[in-house]
Backbone as CSV, one residue per row, in Angstrom:
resi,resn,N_x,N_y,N_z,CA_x,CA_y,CA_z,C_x,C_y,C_z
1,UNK,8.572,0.914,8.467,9.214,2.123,8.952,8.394,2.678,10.105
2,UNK,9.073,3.060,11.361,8.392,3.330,12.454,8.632,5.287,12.341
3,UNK,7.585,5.796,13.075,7.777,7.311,13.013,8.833,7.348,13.562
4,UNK,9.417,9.100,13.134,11.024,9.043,13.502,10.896,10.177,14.504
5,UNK,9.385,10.270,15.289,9.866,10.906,16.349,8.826,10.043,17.532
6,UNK,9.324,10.866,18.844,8.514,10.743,20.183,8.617,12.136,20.841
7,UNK,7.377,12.643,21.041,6.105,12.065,20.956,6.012,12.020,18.970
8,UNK,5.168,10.735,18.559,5.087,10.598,17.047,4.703,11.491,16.322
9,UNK,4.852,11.944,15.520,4.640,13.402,14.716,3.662,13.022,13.479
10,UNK,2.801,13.530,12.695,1.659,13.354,12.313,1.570,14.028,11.126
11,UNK,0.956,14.251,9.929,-0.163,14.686,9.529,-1.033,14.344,8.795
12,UNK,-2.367,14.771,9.089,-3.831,14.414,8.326,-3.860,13.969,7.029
13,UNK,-4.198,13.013,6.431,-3.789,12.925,5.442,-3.260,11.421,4.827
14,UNK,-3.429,11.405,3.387,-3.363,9.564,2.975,-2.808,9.759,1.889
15,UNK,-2.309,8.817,1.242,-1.552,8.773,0.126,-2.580,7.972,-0.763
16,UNK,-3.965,7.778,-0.503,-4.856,7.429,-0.887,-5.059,8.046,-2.288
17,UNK,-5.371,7.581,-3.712,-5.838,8.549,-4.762,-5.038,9.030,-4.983
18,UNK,-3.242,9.770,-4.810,-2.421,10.638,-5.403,-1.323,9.585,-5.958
19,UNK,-1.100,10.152,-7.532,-0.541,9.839,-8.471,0.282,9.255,-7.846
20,UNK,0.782,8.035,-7.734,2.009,7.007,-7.337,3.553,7.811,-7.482
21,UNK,3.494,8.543,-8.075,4.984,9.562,-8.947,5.737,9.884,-7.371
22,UNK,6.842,9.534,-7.278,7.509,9.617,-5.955,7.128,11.365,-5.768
23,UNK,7.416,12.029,-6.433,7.647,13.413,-6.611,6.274,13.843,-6.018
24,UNK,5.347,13.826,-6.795,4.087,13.644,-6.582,3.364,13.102,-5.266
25,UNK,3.784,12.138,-4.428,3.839,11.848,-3.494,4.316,12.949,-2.482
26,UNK,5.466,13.471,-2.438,6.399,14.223,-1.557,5.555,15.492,-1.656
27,UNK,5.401,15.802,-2.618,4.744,17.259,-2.549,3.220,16.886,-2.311
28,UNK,2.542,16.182,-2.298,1.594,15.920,-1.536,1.104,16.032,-0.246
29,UNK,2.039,15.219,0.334,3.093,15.126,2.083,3.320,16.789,2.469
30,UNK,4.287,17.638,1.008,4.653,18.677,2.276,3.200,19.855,1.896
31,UNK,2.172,19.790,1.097,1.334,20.353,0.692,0.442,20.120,1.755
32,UNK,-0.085,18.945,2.616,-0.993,18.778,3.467,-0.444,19.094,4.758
33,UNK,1.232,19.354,4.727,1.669,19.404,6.442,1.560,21.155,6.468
34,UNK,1.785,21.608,5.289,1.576,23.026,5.236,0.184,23.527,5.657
35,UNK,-0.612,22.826,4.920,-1.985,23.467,5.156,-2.602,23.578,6.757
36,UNK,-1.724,22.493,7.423,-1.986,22.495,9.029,-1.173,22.912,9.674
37,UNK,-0.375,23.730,9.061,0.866,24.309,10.240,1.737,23.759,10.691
38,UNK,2.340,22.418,9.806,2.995,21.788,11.065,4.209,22.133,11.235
39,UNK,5.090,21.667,12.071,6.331,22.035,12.185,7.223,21.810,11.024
40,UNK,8.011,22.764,10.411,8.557,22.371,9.500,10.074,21.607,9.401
41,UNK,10.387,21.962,10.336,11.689,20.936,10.549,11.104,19.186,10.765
42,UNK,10.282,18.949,11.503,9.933,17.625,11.120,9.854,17.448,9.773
43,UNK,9.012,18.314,9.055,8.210,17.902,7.654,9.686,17.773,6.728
44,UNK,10.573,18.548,6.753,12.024,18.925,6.443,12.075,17.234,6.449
45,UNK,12.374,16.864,7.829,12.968,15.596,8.199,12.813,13.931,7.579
46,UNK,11.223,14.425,7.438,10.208,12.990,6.901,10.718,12.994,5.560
47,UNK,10.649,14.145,5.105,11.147,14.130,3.327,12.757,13.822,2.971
48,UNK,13.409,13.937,3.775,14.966,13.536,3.672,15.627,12.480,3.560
49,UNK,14.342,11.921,4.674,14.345,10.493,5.132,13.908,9.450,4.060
50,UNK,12.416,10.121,3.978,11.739,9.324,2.751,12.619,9.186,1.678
51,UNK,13.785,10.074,0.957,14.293,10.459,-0.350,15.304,9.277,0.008
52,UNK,15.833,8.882,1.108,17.616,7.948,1.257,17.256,6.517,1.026
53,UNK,16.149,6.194,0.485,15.689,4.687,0.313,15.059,4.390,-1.404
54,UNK,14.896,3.711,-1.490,14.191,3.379,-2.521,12.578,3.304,-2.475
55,UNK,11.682,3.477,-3.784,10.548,3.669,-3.539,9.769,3.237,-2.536
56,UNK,9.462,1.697,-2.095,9.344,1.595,-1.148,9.426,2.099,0.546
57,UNK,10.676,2.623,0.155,10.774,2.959,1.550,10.370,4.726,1.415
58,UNK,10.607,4.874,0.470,9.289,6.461,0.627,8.428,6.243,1.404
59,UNK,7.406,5.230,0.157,5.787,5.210,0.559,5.961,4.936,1.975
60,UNK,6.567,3.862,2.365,5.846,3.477,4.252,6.946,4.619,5.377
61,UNK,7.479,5.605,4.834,8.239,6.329,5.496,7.240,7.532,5.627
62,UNK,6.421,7.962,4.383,5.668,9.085,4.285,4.312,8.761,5.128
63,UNK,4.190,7.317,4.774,2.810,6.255,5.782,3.089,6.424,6.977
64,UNK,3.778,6.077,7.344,4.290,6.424,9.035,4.224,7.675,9.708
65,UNK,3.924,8.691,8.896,3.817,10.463,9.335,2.484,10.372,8.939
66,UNK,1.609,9.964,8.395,0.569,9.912,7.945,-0.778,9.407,8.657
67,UNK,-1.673,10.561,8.963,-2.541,9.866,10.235,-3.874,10.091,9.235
68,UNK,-4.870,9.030,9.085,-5.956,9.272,8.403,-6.941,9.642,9.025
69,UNK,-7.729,10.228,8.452,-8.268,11.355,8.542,-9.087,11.324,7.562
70,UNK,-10.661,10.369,7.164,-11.511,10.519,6.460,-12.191,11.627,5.813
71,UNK,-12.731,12.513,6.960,-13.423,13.639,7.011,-12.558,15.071,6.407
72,UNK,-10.714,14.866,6.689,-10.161,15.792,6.248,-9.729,15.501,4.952
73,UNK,-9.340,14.279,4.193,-9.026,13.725,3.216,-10.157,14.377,2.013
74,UNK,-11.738,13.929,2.538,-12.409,14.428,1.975,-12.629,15.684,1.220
75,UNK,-12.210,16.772,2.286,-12.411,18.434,2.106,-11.358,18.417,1.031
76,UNK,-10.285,17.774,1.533,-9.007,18.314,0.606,-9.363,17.847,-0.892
77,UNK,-9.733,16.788,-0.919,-10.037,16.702,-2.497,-11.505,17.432,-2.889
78,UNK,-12.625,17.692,-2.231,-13.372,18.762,-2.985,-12.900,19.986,-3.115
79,UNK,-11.729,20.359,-2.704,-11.123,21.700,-2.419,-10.642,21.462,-3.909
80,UNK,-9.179,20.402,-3.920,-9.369,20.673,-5.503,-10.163,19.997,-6.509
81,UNK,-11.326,19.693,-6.334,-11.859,19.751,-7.703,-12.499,20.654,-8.112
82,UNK,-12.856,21.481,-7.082,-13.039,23.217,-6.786,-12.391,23.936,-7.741
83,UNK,-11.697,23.846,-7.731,-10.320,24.251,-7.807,-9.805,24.025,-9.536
84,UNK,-9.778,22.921,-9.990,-9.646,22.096,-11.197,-10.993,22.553,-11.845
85,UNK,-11.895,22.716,-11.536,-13.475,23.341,-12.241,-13.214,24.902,-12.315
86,UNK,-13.055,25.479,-11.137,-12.773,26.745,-11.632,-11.910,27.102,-12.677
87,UNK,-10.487,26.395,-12.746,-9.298,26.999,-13.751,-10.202,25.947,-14.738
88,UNK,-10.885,25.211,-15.114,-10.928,24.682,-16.430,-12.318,26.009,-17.112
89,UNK,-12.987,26.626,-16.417,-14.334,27.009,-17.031,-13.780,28.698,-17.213
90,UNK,-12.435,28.728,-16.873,-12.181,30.233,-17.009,-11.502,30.546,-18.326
């Protein structure tokens, strides 16, 4: 699956480590395009798209919007285990 725009539309972010669960996936996708502002009619778009195929064509539809990003991947998961430690010790 090739990006479904020009100029290619983006966000930070991997499907690396999150629960395989299509669902789970998607809200992953619109959870990281949120956190960067992105446009939401794209993000609208990628998820519509991703949903008219079968699993497969999720994953490399959501891959294709998906630009990695080591250093940001990182934060986001100490953010929640941050996060997952705080609500467990309260």
């Amino acid at each position: 699956m090739a990006n479904l725009f020009t100029p290619p539309f983006y966000v930070k972010g991997s499907l690396n480590g999150i629960n395989g669960n299509a669902f789970a996936l998607l809200s992953h996708f619109k959870q990281q395009a949120s956190r960067q502002d992105a446009d939401q009619s794209k993000v609208d778009e990628v998820i519509s798209r991703a949903m008219k195929g079968d699993y497969g064509h999720l994953v490399s539809t959501l891959n294709a919007h998906l630009e990695e990003d080591e250093e940001y991947q990182q934060e986001f998961l100490d953010e929640d285990l941050e996060d997952e430690n705080a609500e467990f010790w309260q």
